[in-house]
Backbone as numpy.savetxt, mean C-alpha at the origin, in Angstrom:
# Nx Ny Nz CAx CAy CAz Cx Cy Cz
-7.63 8.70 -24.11 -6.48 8.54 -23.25 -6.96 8.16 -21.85
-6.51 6.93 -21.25 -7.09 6.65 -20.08 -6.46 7.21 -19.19
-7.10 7.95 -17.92 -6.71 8.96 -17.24 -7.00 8.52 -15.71
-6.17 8.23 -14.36 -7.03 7.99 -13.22 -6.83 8.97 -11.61
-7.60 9.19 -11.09 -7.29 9.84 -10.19 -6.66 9.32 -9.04
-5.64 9.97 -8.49 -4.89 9.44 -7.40 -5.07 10.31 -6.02
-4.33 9.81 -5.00 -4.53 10.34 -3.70 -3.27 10.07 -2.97
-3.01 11.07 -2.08 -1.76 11.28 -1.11 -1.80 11.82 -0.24
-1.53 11.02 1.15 -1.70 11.55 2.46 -0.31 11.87 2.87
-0.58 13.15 3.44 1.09 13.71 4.32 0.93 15.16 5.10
2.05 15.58 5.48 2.16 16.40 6.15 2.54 17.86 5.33
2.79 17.51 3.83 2.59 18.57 3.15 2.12 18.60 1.64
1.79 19.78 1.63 0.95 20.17 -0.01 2.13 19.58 -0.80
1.88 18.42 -1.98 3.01 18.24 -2.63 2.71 17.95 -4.05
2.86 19.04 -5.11 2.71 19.66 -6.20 3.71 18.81 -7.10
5.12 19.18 -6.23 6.31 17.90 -7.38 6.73 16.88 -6.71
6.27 15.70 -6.48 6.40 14.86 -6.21 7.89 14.33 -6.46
8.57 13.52 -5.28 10.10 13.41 -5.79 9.64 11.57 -5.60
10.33 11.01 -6.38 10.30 9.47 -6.63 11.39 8.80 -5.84
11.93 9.98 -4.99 13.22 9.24 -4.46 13.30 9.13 -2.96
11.82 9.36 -2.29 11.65 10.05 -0.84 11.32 8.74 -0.56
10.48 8.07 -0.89 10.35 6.55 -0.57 10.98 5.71 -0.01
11.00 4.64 1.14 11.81 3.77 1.20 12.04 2.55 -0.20
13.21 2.21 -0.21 13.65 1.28 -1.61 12.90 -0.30 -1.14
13.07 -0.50 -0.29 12.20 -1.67 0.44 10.63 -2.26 0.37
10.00 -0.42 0.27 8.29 -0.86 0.21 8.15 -1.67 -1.04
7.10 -2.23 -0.60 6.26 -3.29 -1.37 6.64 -3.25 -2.92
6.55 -1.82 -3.31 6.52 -1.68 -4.87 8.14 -1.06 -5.34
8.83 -1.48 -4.36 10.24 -0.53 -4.33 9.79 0.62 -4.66
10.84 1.48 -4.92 11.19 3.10 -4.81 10.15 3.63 -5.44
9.58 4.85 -4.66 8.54 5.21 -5.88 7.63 6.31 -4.67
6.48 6.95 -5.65 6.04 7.83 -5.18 4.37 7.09 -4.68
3.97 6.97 -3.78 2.46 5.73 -3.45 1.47 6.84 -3.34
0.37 6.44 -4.04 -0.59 6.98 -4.21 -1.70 6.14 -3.80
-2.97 6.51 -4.01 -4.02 5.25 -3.69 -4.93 5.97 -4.89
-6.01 4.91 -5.38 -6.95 5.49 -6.45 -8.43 5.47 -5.17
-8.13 5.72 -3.94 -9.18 5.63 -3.09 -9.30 6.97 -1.74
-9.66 8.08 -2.31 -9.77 8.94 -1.55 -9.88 9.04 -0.23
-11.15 8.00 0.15 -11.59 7.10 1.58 -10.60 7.15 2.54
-10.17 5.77 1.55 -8.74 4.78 1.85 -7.66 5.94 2.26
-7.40 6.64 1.74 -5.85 6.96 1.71 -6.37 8.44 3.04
-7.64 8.67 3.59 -7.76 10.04 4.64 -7.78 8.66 5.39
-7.44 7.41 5.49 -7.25 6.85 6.62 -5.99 6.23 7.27
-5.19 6.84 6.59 -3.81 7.06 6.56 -3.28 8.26 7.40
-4.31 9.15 7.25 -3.54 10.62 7.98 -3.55 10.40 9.66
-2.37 10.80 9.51 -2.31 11.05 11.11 -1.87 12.45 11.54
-1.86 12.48 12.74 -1.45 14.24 13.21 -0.38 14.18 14.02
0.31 15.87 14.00 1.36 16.26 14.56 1.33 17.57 14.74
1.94 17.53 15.83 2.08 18.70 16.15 3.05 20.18 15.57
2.12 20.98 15.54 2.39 21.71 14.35 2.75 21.70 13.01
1.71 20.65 12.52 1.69 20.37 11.15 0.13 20.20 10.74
0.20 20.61 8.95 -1.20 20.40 8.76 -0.89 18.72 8.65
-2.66 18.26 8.22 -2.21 17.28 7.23 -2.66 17.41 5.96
-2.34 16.87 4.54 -2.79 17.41 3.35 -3.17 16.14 2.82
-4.56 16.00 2.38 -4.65 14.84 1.55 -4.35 15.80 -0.25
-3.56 15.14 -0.91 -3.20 15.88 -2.39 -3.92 14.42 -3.09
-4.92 15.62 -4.30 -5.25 14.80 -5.22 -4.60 15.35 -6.59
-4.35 13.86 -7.17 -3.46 14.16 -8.95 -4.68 13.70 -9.76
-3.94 13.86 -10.90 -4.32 12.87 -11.80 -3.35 12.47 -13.18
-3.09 10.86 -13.36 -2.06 10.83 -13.91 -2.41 9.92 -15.66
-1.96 10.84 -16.16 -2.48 10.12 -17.45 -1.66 9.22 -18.06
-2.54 7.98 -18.19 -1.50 6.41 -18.31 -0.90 6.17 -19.71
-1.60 6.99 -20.62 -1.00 6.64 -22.60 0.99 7.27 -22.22
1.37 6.12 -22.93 3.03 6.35 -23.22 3.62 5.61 -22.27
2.83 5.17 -21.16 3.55 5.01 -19.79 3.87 3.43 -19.93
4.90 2.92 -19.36 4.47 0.66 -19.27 4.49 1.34 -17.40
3.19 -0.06 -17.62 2.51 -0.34 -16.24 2.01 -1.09 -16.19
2.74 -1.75 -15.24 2.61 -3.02 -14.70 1.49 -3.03 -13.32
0.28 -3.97 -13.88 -0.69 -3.98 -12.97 -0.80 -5.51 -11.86
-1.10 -5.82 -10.84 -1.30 -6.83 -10.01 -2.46 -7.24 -9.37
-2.75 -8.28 -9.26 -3.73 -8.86 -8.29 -3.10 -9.62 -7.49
-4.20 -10.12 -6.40 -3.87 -10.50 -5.00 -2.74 -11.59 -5.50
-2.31 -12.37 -5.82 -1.62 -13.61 -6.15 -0.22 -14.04 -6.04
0.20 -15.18 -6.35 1.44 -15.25 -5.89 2.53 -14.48 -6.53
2.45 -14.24 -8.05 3.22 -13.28 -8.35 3.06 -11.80 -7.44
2.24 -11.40 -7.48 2.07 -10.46 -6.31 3.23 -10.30 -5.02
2.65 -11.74 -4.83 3.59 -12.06 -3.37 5.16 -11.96 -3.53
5.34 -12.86 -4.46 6.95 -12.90 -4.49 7.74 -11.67 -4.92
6.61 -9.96 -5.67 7.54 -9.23 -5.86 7.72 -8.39 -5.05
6.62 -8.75 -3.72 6.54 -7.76 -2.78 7.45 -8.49 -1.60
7.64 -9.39 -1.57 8.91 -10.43 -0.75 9.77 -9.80 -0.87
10.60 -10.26 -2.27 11.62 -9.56 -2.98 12.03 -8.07 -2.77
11.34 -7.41 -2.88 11.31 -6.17 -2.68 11.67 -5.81 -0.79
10.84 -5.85 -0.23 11.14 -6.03 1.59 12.48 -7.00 1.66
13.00 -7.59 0.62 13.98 -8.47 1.68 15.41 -7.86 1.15
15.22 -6.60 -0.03 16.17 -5.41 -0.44 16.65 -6.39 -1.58
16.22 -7.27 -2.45 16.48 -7.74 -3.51 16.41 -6.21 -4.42
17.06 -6.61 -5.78 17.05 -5.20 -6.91 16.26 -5.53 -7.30
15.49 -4.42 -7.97 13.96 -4.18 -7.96 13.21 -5.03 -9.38
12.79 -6.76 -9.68 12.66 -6.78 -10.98 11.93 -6.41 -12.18
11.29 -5.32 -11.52 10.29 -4.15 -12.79 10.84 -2.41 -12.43
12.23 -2.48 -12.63 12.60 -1.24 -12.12 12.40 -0.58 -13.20
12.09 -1.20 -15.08 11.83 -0.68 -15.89 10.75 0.01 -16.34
9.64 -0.54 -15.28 8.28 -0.14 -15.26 7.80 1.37 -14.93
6.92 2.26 -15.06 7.01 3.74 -15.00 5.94 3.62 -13.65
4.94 2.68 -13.60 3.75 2.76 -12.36 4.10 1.35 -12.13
3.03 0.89 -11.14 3.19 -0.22 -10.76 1.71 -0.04 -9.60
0.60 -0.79 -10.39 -0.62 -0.69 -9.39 -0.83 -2.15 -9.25
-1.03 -1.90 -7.66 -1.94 -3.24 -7.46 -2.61 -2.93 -5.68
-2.50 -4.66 -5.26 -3.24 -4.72 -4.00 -2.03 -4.02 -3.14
-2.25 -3.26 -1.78 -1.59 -3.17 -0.87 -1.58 -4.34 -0.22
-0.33 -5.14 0.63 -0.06 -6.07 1.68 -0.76 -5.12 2.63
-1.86 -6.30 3.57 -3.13 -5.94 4.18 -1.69 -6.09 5.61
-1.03 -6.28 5.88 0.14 -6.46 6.63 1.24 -5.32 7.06
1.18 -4.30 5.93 1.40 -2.90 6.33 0.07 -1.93 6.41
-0.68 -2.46 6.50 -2.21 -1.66 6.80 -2.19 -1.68 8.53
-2.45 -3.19 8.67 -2.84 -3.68 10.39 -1.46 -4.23 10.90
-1.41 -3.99 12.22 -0.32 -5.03 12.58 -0.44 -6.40 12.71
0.19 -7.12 11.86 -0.03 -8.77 12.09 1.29 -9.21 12.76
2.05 -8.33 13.28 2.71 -8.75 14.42 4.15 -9.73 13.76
4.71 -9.38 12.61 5.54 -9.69 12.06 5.34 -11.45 11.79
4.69 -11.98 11.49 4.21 -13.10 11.06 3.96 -13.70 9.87
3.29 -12.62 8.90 3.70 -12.98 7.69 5.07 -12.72 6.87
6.30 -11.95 7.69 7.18 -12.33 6.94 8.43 -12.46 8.25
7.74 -13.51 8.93 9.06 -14.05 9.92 10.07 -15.20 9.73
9.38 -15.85 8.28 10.15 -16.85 7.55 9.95 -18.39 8.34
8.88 -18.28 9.50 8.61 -19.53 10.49 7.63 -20.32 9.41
6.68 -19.10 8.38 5.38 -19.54 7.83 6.36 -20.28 6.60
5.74 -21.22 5.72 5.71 -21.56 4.47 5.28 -20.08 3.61
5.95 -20.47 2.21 5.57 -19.21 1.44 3.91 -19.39 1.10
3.68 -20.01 1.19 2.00 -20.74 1.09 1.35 -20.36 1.52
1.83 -20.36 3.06 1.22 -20.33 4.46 0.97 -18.12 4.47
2.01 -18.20 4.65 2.56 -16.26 4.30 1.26 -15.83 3.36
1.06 -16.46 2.15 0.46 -16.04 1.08 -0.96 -15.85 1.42
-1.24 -16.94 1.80 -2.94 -17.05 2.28 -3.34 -16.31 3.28
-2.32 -15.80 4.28 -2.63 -14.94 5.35 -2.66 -13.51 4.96
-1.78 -13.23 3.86 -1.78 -11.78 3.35 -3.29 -11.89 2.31
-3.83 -12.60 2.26 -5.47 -12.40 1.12 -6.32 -12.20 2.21
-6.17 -12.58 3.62 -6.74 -12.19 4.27 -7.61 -10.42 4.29
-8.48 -10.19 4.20 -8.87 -8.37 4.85 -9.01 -8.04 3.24
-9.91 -6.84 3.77 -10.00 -6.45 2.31 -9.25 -5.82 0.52
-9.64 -5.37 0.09 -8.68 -5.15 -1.29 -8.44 -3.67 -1.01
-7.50 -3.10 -0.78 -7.08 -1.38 -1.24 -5.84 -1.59 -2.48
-5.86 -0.66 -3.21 -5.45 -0.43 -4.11 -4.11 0.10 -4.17
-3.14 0.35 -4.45 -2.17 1.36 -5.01 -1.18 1.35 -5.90
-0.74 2.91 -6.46 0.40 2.70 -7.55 1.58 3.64 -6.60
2.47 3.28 -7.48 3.86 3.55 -7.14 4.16 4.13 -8.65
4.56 5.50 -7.83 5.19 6.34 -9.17 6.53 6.45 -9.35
7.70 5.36 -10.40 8.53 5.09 -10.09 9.30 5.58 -10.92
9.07 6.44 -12.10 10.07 7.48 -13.05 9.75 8.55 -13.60
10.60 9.58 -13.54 10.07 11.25 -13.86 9.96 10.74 -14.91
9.69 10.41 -15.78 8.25 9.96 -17.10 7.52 10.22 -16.52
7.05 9.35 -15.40 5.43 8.65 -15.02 5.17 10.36 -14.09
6.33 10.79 -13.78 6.17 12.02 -12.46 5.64 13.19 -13.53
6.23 13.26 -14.80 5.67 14.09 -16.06 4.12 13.48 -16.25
3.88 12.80 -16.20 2.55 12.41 -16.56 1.34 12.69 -15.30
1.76 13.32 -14.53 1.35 12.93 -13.06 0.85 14.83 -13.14
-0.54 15.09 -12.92 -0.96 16.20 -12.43 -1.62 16.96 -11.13
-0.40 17.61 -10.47 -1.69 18.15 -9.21 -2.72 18.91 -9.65
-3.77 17.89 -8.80 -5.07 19.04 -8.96 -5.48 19.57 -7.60
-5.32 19.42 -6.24 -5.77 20.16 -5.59 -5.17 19.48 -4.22
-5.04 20.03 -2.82 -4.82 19.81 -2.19 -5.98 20.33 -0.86
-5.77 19.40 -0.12 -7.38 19.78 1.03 -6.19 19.17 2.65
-6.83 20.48 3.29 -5.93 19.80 4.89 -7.11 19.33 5.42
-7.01 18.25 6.24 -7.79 17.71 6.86 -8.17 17.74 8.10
-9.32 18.23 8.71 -9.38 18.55 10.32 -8.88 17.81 11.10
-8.45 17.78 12.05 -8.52 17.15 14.02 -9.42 15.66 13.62
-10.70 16.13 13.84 -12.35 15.47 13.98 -12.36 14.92 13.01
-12.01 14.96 11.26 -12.11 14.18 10.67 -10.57 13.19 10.64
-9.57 13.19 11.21 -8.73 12.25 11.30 -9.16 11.42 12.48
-9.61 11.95 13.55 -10.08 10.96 14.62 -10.89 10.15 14.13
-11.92 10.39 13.24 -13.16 9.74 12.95 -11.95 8.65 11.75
-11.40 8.80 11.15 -10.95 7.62 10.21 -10.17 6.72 10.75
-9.29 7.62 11.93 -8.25 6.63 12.66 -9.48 5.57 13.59
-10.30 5.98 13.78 -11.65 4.97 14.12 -12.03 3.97 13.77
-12.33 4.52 12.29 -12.08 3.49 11.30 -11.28 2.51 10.97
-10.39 2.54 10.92 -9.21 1.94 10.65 -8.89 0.63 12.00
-9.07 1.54 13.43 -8.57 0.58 14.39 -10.23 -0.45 14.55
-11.12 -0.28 14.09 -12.62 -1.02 13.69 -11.69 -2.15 13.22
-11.88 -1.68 11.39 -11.13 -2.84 10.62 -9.79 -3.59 11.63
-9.08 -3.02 12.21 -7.59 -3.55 12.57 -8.26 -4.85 13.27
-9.39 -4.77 14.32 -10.05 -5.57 15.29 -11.03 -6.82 14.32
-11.31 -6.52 13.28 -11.94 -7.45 12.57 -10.93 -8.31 12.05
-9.96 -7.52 11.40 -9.00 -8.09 11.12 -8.24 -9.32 11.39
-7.58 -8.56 12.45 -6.81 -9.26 13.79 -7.84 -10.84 14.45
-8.91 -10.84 14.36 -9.66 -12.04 14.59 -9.39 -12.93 13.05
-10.00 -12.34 11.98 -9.93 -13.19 10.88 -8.11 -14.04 10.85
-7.36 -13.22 10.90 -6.18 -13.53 10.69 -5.62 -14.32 12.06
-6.18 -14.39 13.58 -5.82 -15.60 14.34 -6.60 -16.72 13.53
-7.59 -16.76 13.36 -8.54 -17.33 12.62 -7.79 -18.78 11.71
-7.29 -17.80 10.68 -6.72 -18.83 9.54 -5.61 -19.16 10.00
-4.82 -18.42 11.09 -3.60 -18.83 11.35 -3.75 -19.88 11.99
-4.34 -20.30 13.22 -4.61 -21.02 14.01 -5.26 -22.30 13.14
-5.75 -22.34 11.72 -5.90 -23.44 11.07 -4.82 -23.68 10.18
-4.02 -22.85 9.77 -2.73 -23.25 8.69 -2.01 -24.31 10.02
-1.55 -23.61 11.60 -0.75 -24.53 11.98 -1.82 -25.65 12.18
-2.40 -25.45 13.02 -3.59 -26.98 13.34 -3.20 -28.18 11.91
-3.44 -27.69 10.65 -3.36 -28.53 9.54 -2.14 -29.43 9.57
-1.09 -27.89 9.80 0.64 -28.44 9.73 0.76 -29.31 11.05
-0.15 -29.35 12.30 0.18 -30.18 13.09 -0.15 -31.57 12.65
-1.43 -31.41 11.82 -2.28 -32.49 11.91 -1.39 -33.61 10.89
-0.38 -32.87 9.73 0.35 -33.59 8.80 1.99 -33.90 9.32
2.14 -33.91 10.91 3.03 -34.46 11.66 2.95 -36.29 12.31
């Protein structure tokens, strides 16, 4: 039975996961987001005052389940369009739903890849930009039955500073690569005027 471990950053220990806390909009519509990247997902935590933070690890076993998996690509693109632009959801039948995160709700790209100025082309190639993180979306108490907490860990002060570090590193690498290609998608589109 193939079995994978997941990860969840928040502000609390969360044992039963509700599938309905989600915005209907994110990337993967409604659903519970996990990451299969421990790393990845303590670079997500942020702090507040008077709150812990909890990274919760599951593990969710995939036999019985339909799951629908993705790579970077245009199908990719168009269901994560669809989805942000509050279209109904077209794998609402699906129980998970893993793939790439839009590197666009990671860093700020400054509302550009979906300001509708770009070509869907143009949009597309800028979101492959930055590296690959992973995630599923847990989108039916099936998949929430299949879904096991195994442990929950709060995370210090010092180790959220040190990732939010991280993170604004990448944002700055980023943010160059992506003037980068942008500044050649239009240059091109000027050049075919």
């Amino acid at each position: 039975m193939e079995r994978i471990i997941l990860y969840h950053i928040g502000f609390q220990r969360i044992e039963q996961p509700d599938i309905r806390i989600g915005r209907a909009n994110a990337d993967f519509g409604q659903g519970f987001y996990l990451s299969d990247d421990g790393d990845f997902s303590r670079r997500w935590a942020r702090s507040h005052r008077g709150k812990s933070t909890w990274l919760n690890r599951y593990e969710l076993a995939l036999e019985g389940l339909k799951v629908k998996r993705f790579s970077r690509d245009a199908e990719w693109f168009d269901y994560i369009f669809r989805n942000r632009a509050g279209y109904p959801d077209s794998l609402a039948g699906y129980d998970t739903i893993t793939g790439p995160i839009a590197n666009d709700t990671i860093y700020d790209s400054w509302g550009v890849s979906t300001s509708g100025i770009l070509s869907r082309e143009q949009s597309l190639r800028l979101l492959l930009i930055g590296p690959v993180y992973t995630q599923t979306a847990i989108k039916t108490e099936r998949a929430v039955s299949h879904l096991r907490f195994l442990s929950g860990q709060i995370l210090s002060e010092k180790e959220i500073a040190a990732y939010r570090k991280t993170v604004q590193e990448e944002q700055e690498a980023y943010h160059r690569e992506f003037a980068k290609v942008l500044n050649t998608l239009l240059d091109a589109e000027d050049a075919e005027k």
